[in-house]
C-alpha positions as CSV (number, residue, x, y, z in Angstrom):
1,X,-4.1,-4.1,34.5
2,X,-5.9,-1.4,33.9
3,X,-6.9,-0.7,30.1
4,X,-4.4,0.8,27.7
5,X,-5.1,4.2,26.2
6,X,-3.4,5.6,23.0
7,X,-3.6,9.0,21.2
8,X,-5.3,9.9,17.8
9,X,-2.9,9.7,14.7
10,X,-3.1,11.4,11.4
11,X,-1.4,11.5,8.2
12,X,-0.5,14.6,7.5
13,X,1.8,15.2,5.2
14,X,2.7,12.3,2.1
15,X,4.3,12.0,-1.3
16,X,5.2,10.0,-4.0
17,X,7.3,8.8,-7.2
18,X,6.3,8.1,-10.4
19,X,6.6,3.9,-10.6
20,X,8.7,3.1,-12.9
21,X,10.0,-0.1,-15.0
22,X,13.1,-1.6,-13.2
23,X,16.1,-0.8,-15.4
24,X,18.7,1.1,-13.2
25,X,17.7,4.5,-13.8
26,X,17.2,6.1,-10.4
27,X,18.7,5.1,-7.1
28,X,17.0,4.5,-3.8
29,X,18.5,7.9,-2.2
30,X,17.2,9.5,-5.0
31,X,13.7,8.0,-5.0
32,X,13.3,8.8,-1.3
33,X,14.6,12.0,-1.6
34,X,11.7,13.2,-4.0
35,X,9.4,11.1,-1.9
36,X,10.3,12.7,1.3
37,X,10.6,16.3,-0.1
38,X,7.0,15.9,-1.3
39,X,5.5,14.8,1.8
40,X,7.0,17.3,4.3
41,X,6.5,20.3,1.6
42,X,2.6,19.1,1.3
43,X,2.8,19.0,5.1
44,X,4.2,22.6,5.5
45,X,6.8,21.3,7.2
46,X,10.9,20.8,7.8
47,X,12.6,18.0,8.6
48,X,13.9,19.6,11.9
49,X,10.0,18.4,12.6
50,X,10.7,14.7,12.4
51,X,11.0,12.9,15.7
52,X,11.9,9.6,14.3
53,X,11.9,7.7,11.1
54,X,11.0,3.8,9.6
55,X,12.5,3.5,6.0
56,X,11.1,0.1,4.3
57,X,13.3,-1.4,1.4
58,X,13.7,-5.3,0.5
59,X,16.4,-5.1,-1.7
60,X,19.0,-2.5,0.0
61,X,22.2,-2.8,2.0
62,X,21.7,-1.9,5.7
63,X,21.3,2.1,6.5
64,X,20.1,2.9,3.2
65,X,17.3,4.4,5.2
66,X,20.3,6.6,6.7
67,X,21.3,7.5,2.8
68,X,18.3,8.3,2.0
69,X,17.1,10.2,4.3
70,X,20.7,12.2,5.3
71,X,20.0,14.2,2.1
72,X,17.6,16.2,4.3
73,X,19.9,16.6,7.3
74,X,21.9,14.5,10.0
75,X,20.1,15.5,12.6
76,X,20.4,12.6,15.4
77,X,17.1,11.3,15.4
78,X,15.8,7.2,15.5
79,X,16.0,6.2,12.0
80,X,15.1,1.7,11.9
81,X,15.9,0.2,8.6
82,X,12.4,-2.1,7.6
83,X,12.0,-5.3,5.9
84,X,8.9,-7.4,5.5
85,X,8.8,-8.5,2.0
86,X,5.6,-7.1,0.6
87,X,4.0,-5.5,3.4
88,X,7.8,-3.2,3.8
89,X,6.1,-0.3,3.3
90,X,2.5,-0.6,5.3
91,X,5.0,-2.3,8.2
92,X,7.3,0.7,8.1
93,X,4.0,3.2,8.7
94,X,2.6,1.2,11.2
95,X,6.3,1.3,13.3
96,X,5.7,5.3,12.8
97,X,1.9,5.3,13.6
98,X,2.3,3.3,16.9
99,X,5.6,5.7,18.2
100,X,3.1,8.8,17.6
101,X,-0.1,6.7,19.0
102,X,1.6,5.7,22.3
103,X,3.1,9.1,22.8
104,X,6.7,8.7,22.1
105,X,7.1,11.0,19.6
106,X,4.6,13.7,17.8
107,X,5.8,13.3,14.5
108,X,7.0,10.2,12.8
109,X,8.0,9.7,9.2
110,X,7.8,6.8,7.0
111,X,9.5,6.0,3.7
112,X,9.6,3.3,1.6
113,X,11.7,3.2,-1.8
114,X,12.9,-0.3,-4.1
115,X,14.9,-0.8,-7.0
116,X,14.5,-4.0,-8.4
117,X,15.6,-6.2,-11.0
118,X,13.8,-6.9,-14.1
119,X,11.9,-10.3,-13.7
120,X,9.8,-12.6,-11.4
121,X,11.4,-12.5,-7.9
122,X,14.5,-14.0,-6.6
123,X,17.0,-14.3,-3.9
124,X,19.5,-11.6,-3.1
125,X,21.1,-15.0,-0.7
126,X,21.0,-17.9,-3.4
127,X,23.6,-20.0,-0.4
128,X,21.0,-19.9,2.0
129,X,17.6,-21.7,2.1
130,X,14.9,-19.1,1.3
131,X,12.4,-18.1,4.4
132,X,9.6,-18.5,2.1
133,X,10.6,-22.1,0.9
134,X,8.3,-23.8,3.1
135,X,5.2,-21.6,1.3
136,X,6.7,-23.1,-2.0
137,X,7.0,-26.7,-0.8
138,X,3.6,-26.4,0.2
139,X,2.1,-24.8,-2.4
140,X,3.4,-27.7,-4.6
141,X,2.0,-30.7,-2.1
142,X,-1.4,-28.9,-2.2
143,X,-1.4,-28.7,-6.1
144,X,-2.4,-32.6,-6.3
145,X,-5.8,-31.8,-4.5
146,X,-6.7,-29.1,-6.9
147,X,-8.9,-29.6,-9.9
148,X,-6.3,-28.3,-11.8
149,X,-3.4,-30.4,-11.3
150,X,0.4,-29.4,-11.0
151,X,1.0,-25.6,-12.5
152,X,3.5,-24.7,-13.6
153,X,5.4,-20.7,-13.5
154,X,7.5,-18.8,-11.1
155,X,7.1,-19.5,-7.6
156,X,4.8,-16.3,-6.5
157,X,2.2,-16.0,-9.2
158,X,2.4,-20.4,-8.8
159,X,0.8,-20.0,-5.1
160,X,-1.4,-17.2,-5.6
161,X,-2.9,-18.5,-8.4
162,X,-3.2,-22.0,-6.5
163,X,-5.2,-19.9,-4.2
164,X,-7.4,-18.4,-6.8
165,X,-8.0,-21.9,-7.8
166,X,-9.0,-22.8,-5.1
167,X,-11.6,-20.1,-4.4
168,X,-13.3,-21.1,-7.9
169,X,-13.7,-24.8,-7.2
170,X,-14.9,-24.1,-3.8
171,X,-17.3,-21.3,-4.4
172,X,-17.6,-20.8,-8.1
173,X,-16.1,-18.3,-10.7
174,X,-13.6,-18.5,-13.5
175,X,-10.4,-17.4,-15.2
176,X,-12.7,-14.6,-16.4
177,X,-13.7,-13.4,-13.6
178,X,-9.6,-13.1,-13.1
179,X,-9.1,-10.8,-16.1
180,X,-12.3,-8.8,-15.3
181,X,-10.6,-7.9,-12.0
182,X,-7.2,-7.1,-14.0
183,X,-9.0,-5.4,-16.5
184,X,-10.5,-2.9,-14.0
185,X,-7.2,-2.0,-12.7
186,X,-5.6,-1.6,-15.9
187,X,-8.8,0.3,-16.8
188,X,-8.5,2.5,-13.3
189,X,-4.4,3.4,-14.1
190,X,-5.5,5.3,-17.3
191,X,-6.3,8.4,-15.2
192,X,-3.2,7.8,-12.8
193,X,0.4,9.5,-13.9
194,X,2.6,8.0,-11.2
195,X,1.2,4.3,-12.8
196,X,3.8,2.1,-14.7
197,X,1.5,1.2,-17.3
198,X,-1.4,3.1,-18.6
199,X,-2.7,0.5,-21.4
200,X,-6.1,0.5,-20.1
201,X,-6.1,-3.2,-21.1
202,X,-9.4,-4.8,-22.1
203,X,-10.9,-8.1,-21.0
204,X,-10.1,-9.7,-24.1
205,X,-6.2,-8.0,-24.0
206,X,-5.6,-9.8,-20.7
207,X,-7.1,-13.1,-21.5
208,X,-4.9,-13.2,-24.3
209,X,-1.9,-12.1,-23.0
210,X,0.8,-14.5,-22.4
211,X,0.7,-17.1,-19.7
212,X,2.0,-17.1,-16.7
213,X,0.5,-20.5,-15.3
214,X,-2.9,-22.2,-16.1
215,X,-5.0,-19.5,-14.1
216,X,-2.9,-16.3,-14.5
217,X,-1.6,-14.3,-17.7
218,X,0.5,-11.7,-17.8
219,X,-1.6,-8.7,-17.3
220,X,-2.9,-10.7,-14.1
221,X,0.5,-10.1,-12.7
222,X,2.1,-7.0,-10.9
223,X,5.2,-5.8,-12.3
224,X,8.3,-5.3,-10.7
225,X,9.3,-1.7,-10.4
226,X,11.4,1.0,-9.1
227,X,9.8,3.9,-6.9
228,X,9.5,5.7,-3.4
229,X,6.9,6.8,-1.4
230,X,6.3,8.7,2.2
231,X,3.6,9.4,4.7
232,X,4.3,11.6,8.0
233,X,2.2,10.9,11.1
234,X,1.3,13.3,13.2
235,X,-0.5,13.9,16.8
236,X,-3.9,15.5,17.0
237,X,-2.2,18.3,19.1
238,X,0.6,18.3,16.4
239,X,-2.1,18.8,13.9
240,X,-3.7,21.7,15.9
241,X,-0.3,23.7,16.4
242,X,0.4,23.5,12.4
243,X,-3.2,24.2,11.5
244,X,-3.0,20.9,9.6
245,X,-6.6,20.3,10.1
246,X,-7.4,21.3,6.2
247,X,-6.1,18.4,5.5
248,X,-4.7,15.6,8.3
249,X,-6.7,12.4,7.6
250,X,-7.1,10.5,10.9
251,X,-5.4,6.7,11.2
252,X,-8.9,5.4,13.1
253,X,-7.1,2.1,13.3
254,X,-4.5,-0.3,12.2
255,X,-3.2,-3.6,12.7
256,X,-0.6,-5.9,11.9
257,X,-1.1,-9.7,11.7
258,X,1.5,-13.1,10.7
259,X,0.7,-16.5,9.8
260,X,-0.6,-18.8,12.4
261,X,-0.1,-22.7,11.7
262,X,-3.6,-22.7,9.5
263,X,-0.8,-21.6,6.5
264,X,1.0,-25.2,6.5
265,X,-1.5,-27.2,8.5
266,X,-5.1,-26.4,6.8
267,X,-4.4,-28.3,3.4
268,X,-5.7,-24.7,1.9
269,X,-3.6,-22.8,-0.9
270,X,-5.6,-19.7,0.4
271,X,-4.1,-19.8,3.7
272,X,-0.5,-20.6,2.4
273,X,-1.1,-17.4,0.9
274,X,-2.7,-15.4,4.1
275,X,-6.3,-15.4,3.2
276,X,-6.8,-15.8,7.2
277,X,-4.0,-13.7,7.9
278,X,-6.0,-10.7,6.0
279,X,-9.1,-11.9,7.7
280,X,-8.0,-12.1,10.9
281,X,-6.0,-7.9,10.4
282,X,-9.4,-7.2,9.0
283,X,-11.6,-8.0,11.8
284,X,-9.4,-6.8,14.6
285,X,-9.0,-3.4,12.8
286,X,-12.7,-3.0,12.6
287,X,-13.2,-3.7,16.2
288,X,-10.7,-1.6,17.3
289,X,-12.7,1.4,15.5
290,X,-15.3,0.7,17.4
291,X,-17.6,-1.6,15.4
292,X,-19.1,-5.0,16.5
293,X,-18.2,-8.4,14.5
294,X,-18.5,-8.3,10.9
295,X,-19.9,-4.5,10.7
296,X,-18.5,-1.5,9.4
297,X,-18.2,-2.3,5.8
298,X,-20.9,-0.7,4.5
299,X,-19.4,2.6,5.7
300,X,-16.5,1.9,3.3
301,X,-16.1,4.4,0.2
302,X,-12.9,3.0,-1.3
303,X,-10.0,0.8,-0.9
304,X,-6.9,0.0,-1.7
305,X,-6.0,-3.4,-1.5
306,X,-3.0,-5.7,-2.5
307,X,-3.6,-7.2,-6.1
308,X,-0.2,-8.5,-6.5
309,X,-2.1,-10.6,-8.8
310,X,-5.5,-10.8,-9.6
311,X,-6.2,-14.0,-8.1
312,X,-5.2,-12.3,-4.8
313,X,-7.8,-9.3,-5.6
314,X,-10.2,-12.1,-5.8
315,X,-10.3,-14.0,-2.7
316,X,-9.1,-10.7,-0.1
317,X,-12.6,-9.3,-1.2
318,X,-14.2,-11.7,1.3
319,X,-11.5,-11.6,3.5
320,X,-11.5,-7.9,4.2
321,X,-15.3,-8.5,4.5
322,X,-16.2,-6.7,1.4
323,X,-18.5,-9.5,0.6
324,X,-19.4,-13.1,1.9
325,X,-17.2,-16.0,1.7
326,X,-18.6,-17.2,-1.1
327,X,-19.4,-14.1,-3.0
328,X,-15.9,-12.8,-4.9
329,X,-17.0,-13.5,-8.1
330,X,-20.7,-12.3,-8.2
331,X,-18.8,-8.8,-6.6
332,X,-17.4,-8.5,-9.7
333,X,-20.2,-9.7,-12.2
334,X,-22.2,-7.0,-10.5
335,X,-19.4,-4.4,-10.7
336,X,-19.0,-3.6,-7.0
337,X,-15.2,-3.4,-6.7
338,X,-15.3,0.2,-9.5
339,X,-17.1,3.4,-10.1
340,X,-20.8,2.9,-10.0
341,X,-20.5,0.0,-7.5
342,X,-20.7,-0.7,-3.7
343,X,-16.9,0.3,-3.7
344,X,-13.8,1.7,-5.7
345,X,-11.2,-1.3,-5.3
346,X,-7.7,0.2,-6.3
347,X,-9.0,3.4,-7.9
348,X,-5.2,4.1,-8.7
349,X,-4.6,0.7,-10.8
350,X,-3.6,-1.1,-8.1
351,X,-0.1,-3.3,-7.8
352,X,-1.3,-4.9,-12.0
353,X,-0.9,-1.8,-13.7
354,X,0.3,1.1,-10.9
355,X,3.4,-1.2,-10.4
356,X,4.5,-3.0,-7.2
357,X,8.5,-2.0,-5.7
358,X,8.2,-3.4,-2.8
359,X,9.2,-1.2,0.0
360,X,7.0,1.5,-1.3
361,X,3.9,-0.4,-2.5
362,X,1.9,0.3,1.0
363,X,3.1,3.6,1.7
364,X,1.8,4.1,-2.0
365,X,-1.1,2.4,-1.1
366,X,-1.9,5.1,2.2
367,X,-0.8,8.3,-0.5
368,X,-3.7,7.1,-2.4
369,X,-6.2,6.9,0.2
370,X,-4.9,10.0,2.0
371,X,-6.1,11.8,-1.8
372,X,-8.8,10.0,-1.9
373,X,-10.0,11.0,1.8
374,X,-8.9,14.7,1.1
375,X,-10.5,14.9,-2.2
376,X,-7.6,15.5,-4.7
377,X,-8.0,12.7,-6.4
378,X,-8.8,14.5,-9.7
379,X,-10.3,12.3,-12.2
380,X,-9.5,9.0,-10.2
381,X,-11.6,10.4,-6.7
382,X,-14.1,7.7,-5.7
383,X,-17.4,9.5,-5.4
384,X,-20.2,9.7,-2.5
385,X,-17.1,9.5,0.3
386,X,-18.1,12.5,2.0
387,X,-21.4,13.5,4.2
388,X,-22.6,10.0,4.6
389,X,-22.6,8.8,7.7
390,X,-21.9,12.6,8.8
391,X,-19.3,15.0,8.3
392,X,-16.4,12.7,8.2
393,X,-18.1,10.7,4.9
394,X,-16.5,7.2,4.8
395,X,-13.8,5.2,5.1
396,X,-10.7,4.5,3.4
397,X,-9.2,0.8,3.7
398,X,-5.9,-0.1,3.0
399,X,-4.8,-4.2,2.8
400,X,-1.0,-4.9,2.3
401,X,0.7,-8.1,2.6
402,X,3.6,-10.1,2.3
403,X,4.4,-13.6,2.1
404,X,6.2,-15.4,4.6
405,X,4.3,-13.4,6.4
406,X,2.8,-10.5,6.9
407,X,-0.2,-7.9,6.6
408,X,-1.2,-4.5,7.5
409,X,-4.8,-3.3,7.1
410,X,-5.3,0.5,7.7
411,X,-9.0,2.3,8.0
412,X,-8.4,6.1,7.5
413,X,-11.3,8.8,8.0
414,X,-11.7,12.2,8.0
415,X,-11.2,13.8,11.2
416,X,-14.4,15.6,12.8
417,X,-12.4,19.0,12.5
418,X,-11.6,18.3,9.0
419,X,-12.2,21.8,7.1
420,X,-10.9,22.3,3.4
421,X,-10.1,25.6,2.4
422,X,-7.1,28.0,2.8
423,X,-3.5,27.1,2.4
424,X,-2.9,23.6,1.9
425,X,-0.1,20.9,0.2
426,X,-1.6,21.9,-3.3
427,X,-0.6,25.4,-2.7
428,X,3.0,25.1,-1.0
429,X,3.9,22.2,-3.7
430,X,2.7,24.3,-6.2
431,X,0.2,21.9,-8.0
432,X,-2.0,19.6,-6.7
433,X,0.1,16.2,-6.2
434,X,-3.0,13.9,-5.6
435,X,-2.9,13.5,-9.4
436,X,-0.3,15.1,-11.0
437,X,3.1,13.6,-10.7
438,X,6.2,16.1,-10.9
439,X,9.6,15.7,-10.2
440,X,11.4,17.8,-7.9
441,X,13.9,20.6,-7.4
442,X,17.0,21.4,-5.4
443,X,15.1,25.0,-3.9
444,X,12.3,22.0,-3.2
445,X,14.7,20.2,-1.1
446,X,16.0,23.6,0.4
447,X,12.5,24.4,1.9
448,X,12.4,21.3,3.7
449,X,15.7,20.4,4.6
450,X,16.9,20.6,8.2
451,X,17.9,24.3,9.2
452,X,19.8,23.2,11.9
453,X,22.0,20.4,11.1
454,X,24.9,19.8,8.1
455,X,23.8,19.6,5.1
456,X,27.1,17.8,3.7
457,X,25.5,14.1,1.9
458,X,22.9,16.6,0.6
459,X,26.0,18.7,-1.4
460,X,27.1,15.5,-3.3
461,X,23.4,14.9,-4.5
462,X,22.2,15.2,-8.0
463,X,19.1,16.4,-8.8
């Protein structure tokens, strides 16, 4: 078989919501609608441009990628409804990334919108076992063999904070070290608008907070949230004919990875919760941009990676590569995951304190980088990402998963022809959406809705 050969990918055009608390305010057509206006108005484009669509959502009705998204236009095209717990949103981009890499299409979009329920997580099927009850049955035989004994909690902060356990008794570390990492992020969200909370909560603060189980408080914990965010993928040649090149950042490579049977059968809390799942994504995605086993990191600037709770922060460090096996902790004492360190970990608050609805958490997650990469970050931009190795400055790394399971890890770059300057999303949105979060308009939705089809769910909208 001769080898297979793919085309260059790019995000060119993206947008988001503001994260918000979950109490019933907004609906998911709404959300996506301001997600989706913003991305194809930052990309210059309508949505008579989209070839196909993935729409990511965990707690929807089926088609409410085709509500959503019918407020722009019924134009006929490919639209697949995505669900992958936690990872919806990253899983939903990578379904648009490969229909643009393989050549299917030359321009795919990708949305992702939740609107939860106040609370820890739950069932929407309470007469049906859950798929993730063998994680939770496991997570509770594995307690007995940590240090410290049977926890106690919800179900999702109960394993990852098993996890985080068993990091520290392995390798060193304490709950300290946990609220230094949620302080950071709390810290980071200050200087982000779309961020659910904005407390800037000190060391102290989240130690004190209420407890959650015996390793995690409160501010350790994402929250759940209501939001929407979009990315559109483009071809190099696409990019070219809509003189994107000011300011499509280049996919260099992706990959999706599940659980393999080192989750129930390696008598580790860190695998129940994918620690080798994210290793294994990890690797393979650095290969596949070209670099040789266990290299590449240093030419990371920033990342964005998933924190559902800091626990999880804590042990993907070493398995994105960010640091040896052994060395979470000391990354932190020496302040490497912030500004001033070896890297910027969740410059935009991460899942803690930006907020975490599901289906939009790693489409979110790609915004940010895409920013970050195109420098219109404002006062969260990561510095010393751009002239080192060369012209296309360093990478941007994006870690999403989901348990049960699931993770996508992304490595974005500038492009070679990258060149600021001239017309660009700031200017045709009107500010410059990297770090200023504004709702939209209905003459918003008018520039970007499809000129060729019926506009008819788009007339019973309210905006």
């Amino acid at each position: 078989m001769s080898p297979r050969t793919f085309r260059r990918t790019f995000i060119v055009g993206c947008g988001c919501t503001a994260f918000i608390k979950p109490r019933g305010l907004r609906t998911t057509e709404d959300m996506g609608l301001e997600a989706a206006t913003k991305a194809l108005l930052d990309s210059g484009l309508t949505y008579d441009a989209v070839e196909t669509a993935f729409v990511g959502f965990c707690y929807g009705d089926s088609t409410s990628g085709q509500r959503a998204l019918y407020n722009l236009g019924m134009t006929g095209i490919p639209i697949t409804n995505v669900n992958n717990n936690c990872s919806t949103g990253s899983t939903a981009l990578y379904q648009a990334n490969n229909s643009v890499k393989s050549g299917l299409v030359d321009c795919a979009l990708a949305l992702g919108f939740e609107r939860m329920a106040p609370g820890s997580l739950g069932t929407n099927f309470p007469d049906r076992p859950s798929p993730i009850a063998l994680f939770h049955s496991r997570t509770a035989e594995l307690e007995d063999s940590l240090g410290a004994g049977t926890n106690f909690g919800p179900g999702a902060p109960r394993m990852f904070a098993n996890a985080g356990q068993e990091y520290m008794e392995k390798y060193g570390g304490n709950i300290k070290h946990l609220a230094q990492i949620a302080s950071k992020n709390h810290a980071h969200s200050v200087n982000n608008p779309y961020s659910q909370f904005r407390s800037g909560w000190t060391v102290d603060q989240v130690l004190n907070a209420p407890k959650i189980n015996n390793q995690l408080t409160k501010f350790m914990c994402s929250p759940t949230s209501d939001g929407a965010a979009c990315c559109i993928v483009a071809s190099e040649e696409f990019v070219h004919a809509h003189k994107l090149e000011n300011q499509a950042i280049e996919i260099v490579a992706q990959g999706l990875e599940t659980d393999e049977p080192a989750a129930f059968e390696s008598s580790s809390a860190m695998e129940v919760v994918g620690y080798g799942m994210s290793k294994r994504c990890a690797d393979k995605v650095f290969q596949q941009a070209g670099f040789k086993a266990n290299e590449g990191r240093d030419q990371v600037g920033v990342v964005e990676l998933h924190d559902c709770f800091s626990s999880n922060e804590l042990i993907t460090y070493p398995a994105l590569g960010l640091c040896p096996e052994d060395g979470a902790h000391k990354m932190v004492e020496r302040g490497d995951n912030t500004y001033g360190g070896k890297y910027v970990v969740n410059p935009s608050g991460g899942l803690e304190a930006k907020g975490h609805p599901l289906g939009a958490t790693g489409l979110g997650m790609h915004f940010y980088i895409t920013m970050q990469l195109r420098d219109w970050a404002g006062p969260m931009q990561a510095p010393g990402l751009f002239g080192i190795p060369d012209k296309r400055g360093k990478f941007g790394l994006v870690h999403n998963i989901g348990i049960g399971g699931a993770v996508v890890v992304s490595l974005l770059r500038r492009p070679e022809f990258f060149e600021a300057g001239g017309q660009d999303g700031r200017s045709r949105l009107g500010y410059n959406h990297g770090h200023e979060c504004r709702s939209i308009t209905r003459a918003d939705v008018d520039k970007v809705k499809s000129k060729k089809s019926s506009n008819y769910v788009l007339q019973q909208a309210k905006l």
